[in-house]
C-alpha positions in Angstrom: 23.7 -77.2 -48.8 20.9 -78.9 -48.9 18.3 -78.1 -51.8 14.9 -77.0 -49.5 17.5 -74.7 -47.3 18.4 -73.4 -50.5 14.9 -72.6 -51.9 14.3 -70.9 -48.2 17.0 -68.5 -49.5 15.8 -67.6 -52.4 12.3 -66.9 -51.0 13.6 -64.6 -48.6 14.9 -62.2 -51.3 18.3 -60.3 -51.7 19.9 -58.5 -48.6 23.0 -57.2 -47.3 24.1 -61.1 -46.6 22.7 -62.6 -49.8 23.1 -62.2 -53.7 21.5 -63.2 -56.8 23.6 -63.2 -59.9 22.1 -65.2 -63.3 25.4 -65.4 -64.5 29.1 -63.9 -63.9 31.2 -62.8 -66.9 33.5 -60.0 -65.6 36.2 -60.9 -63.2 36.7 -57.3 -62.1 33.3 -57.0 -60.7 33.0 -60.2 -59.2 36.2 -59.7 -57.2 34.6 -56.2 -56.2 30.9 -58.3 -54.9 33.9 -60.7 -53.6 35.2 -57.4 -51.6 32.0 -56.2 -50.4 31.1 -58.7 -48.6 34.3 -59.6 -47.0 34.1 -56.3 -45.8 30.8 -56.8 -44.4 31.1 -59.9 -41.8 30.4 -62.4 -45.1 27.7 -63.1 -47.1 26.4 -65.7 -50.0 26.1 -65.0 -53.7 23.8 -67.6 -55.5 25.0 -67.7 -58.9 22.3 -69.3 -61.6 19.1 -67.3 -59.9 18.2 -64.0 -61.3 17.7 -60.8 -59.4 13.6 -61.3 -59.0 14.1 -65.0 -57.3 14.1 -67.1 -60.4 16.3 -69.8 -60.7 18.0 -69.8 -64.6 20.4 -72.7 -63.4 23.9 -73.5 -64.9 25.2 -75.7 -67.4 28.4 -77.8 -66.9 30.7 -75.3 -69.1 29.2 -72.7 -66.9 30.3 -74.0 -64.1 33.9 -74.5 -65.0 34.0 -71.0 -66.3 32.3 -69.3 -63.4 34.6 -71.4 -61.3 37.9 -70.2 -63.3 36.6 -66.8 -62.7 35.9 -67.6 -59.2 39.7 -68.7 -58.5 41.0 -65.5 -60.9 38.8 -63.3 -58.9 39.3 -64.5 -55.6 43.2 -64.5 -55.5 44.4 -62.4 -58.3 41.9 -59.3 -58.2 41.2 -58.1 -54.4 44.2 -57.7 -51.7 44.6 -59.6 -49.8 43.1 -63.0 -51.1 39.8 -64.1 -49.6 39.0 -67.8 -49.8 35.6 -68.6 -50.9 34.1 -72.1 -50.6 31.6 -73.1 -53.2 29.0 -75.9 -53.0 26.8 -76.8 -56.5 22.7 -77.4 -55.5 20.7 -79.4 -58.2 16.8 -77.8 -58.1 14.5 -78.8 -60.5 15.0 -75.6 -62.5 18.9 -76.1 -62.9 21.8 -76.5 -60.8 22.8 -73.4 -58.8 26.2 -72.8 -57.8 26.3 -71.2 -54.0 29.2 -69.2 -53.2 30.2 -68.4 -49.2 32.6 -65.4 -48.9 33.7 -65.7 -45.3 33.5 -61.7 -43.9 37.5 -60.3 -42.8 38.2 -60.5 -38.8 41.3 -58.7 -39.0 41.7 -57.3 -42.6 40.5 -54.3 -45.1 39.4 -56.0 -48.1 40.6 -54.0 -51.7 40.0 -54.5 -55.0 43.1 -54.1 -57.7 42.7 -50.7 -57.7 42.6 -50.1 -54.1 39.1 -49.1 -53.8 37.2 -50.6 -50.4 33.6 -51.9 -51.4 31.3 -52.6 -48.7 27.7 -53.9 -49.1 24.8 -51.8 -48.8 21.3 -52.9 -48.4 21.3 -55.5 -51.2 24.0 -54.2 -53.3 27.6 -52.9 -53.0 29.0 -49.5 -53.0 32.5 -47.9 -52.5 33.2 -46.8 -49.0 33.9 -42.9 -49.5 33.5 -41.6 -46.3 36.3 -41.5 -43.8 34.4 -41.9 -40.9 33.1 -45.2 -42.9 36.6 -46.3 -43.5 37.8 -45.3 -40.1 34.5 -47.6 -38.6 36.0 -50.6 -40.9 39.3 -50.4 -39.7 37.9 -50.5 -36.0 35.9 -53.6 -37.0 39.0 -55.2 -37.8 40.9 -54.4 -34.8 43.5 -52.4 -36.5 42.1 -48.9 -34.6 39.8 -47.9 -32.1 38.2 -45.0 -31.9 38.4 -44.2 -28.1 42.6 -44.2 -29.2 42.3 -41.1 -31.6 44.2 -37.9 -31.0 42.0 -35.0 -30.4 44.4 -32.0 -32.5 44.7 -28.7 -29.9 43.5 -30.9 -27.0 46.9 -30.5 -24.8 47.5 -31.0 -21.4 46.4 -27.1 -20.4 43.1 -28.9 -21.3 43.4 -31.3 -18.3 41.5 -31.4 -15.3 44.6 -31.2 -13.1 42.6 -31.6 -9.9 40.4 -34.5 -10.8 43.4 -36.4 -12.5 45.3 -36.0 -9.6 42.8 -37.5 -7.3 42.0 -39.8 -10.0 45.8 -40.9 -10.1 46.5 -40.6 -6.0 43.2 -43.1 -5.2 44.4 -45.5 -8.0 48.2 -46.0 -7.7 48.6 -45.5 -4.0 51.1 -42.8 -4.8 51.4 -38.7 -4.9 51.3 -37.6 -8.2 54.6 -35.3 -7.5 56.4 -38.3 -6.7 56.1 -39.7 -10.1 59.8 -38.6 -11.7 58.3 -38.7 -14.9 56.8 -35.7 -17.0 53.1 -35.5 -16.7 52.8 -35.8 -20.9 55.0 -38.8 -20.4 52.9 -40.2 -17.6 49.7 -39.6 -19.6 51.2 -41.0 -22.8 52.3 -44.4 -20.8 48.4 -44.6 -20.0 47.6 -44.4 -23.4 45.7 -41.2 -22.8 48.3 -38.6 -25.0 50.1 -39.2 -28.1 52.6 -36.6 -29.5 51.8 -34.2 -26.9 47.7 -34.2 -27.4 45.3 -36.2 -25.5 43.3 -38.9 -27.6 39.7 -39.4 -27.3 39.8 -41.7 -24.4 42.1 -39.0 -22.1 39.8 -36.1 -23.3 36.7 -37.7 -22.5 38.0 -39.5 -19.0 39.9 -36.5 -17.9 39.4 -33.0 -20.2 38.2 -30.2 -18.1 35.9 -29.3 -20.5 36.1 -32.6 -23.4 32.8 -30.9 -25.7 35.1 -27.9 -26.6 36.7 -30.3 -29.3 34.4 -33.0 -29.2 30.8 -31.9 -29.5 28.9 -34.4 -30.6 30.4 -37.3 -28.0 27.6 -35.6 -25.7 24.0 -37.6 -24.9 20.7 -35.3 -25.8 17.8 -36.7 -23.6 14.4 -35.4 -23.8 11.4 -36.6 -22.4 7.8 -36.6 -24.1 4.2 -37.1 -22.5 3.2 -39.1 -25.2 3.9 -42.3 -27.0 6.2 -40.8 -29.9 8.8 -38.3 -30.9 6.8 -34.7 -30.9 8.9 -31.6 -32.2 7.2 -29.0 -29.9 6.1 -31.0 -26.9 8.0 -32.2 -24.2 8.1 -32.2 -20.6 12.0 -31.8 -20.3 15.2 -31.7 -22.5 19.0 -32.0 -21.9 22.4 -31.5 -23.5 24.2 -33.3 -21.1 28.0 -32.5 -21.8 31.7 -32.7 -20.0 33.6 -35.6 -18.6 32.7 -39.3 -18.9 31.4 -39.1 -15.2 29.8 -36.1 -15.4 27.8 -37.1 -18.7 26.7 -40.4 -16.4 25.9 -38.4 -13.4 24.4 -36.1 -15.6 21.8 -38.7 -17.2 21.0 -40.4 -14.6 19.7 -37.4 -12.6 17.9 -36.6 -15.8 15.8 -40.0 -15.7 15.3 -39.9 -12.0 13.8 -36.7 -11.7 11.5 -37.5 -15.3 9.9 -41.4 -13.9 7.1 -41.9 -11.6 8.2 -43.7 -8.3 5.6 -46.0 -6.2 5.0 -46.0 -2.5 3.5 -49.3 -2.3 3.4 -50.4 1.6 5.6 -47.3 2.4 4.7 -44.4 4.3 3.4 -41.2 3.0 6.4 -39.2 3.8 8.8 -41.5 2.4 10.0 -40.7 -1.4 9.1 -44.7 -2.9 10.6 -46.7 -5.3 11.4 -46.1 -8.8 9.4 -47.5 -11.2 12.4 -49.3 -12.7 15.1 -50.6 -11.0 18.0 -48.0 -10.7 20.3 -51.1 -11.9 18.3 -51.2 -15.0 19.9 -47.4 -15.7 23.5 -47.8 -14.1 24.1 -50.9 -16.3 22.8 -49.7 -19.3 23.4 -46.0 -19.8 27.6 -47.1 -18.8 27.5 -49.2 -21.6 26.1 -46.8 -23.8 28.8 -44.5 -23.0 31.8 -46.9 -23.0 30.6 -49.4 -26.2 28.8 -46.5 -28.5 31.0 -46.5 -31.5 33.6 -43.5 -31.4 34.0 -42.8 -35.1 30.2 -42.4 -35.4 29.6 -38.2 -35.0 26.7 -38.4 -33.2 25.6 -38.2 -29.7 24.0 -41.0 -27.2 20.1 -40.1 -27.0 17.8 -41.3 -24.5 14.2 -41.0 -25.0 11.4 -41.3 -22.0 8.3 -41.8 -23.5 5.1 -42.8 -21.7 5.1 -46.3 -22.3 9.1 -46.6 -22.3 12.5 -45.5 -21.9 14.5 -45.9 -25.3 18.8 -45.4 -25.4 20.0 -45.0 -28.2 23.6 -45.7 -29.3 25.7 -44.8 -32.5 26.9 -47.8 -33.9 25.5 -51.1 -34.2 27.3 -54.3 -32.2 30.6 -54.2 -33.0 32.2 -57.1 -35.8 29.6 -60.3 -35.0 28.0 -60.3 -32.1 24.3 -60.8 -32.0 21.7 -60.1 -29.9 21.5 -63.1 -28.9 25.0 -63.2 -28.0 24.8 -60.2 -25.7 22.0 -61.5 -24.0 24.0 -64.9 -23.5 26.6 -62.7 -21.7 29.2 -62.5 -24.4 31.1 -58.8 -25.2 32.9 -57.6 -27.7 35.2 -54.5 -25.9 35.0 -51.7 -28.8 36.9 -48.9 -26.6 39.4 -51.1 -24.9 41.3 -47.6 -23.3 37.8 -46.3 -21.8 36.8 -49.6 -20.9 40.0 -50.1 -19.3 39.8 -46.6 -17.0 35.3 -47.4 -16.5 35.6 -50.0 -14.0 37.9 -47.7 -11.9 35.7 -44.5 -12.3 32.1 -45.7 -13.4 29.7 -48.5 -12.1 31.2 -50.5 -15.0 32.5 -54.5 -14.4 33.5 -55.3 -17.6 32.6 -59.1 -17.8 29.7 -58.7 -20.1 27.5 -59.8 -17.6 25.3 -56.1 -16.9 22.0 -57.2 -19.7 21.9 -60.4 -18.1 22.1 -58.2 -14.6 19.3 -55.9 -15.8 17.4 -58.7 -17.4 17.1 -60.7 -13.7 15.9 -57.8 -11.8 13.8 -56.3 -14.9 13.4 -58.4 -17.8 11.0 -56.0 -20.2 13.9 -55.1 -22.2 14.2 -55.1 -25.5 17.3 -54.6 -27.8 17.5 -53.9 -31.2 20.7 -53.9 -33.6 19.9 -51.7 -36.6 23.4 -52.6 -38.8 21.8 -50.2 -41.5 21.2 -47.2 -39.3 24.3 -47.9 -37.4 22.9 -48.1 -34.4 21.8 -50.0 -31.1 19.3 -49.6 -28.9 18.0 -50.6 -25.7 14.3 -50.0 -25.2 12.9 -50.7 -21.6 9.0 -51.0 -21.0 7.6 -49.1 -18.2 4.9 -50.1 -15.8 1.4 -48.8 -17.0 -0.7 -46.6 -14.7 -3.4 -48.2 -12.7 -6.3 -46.1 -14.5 -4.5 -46.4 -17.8 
């Protein structure tokens, strides 16, 4: 690294990517900073700059110490081992050693103890929570949320009539032909596991999903102003039930809540909408597919005056960007839902729908908030003639 990309580091301050350490004496705790960031898609630790920015620089014996440590640490102290590359910077102040801790794509990182650190904010802290863990293990490929059992959720729970046409327009078949049990024929789907339907077979095809998953719901509201108000709003809805019904359901909420225009059309016709309907279809069936499934929280979109916001739990999933999305690159966090959206949703499934909405609409904005654990995509609308 070169020493002015260094110094541009160092001015921009401590993070959830980047660490200052004056000095490292304690192998234990520098495998569990080690840890944290693996756990956290990577990160740098400067060591030989102090906590407010100042560089205190290294000797020679501190550097084959720290570098000892480094190896003992490293190896020895987390599971599995995480290979850090190091790279030594001479500033005028003292020589800083920069350490790269590459973040896991398809492990849990412990320390010796079995405890899973994770960075937070500009520090580390243990990961307590389940759901936290749970998130962690889907970033790492070894779950996905969208597979989880739902406990009680059996197949008395399943919309016989709707799987049935579901399963007759799809496979070209009767359902009575199938010489299979139903359970069987579900679990072969990867909808039911030990007789109760995951997350993915409740949601797709429960006749009534919210019973034992509440919060997988979208709350929309719309307000006449410019911000969130807690007693004013024009309208408000819990929209609940079935993947297609929550779809169906906000979509009919956001048509009936924006302004269309007439432009050269006549009086009697109904007009455009304001936005392109494509704008919605793309981005409300991503919300629903790619929102994070271990997060307990519901979808929520917002219509403001001057926008439309839709808000997802969970950030982008491992690391994409973006900029990555917008390039047309996906990362499929529900691979079971996203599997069944292109056969019951507007859904394509190429990562291709924000360039889609961009073309036709492009005041879009998205924003990844990895602290608040959660994406959104806010869309501009046209402002009134005698605004």
């Amino acid at each position: 690294m070169e020493a002015s990309k260094l110094l541009e580091l160092i001015a921009r301050g401590e993070d959830s990517g980047l660490e200052f350490k004056a000095d490292v004496s304690n192998e234990k705790s520098l495998a569990q900073e080690l840890v944290a960031f693996a756990n956290s898609n990577g990160g740098i630790l400067l060591i030989g700059v102090g906590d407010d920015g100042s560089v205190t620089g290294l000797t020679s014996e501190h550097m084959r110490r720290i570098n000892t440590l480094l190896a003992n640490a490293s190896s020895g102290n987390v599971r599995p081992s995480i290979n850090v590359q190091t790279a030594n910077v001479v500033l005028e102040d003292g020589i800083v050693m920069v350490v790269s801790i590459p973040g896991g794509v398809s492990n849990i990182f412990t320390d010796n103890d079995g405890v899973i650190w994770i960075r937070s904010g500009a520090s580390k802290r243990k990961a307590t929570s389940w759901e936290e863990i749970q998130r962690l293990f889907q970033s790492s490929r070894l779950i996905h949320g969208d597979g989880i059992e739902v406990p009680g959720m059996t197949i008395v729970d399943l919309d016989h009539g709707y799987f049935r046409e579901f399963y007759e327009k799809e496979y070209k078949q009767s359902l009575d032909s199938v010489d299979i049990p139903l359970p069987q024929l579900l679990a072969n789907m990867n909808l039911m596991r030990n007789g109760n339907l995951n997350r993915s077979g409740a949601l797709l095809f429960a006749k009534n999903p919210t019973a034992k998953l509440p919060v997988f719901m979208i709350k929309a509201v719309a307000y006449p102003g410019a911000d969130i108000s807690v007693d004013k709003y024009i309208d408000s809805q819990d929209i609940t039930g079935k993947v297609i019904e929550q779809y169906q359901g906000i979509t009919s909420f956001i048509r009936r809540n924006i302004r269309y225009v007439q432009d050269d059309k006549g009086i009697n016709t109904v007009g455009d909408p304001e936005i392109p309907g494509i704008v919605f279809e793309e981005l409300l069936v991503n919300a629903i597919i790619h929102r994070d499934y271990f997060v307990s929280a519901p979808i929520r979109v917002f219509i403001f005056k001057d926008r439309i916001e839709i808000i997802s739990p969970g950030s982008l999933p491992n690391n994409l960007t973006v900029a990555n999305i917008l390039q047309g690159n996906s990362n499929i966090r529900n691979p079971i839902l996203a599997s069944f959206a292109t056969k019951i949703l507007p859904y394509r499934g190429l990562g291709s729908g924000i360039r889609r909405c961009l073309q036709v609409y492009p005041h879009i904005e998205f924003y990844d908030d990895r602290e608040g654990n959660l994406f959104t995509a806010s869309i501009r609308r046209p402002a009134l003639e005698d605004e």
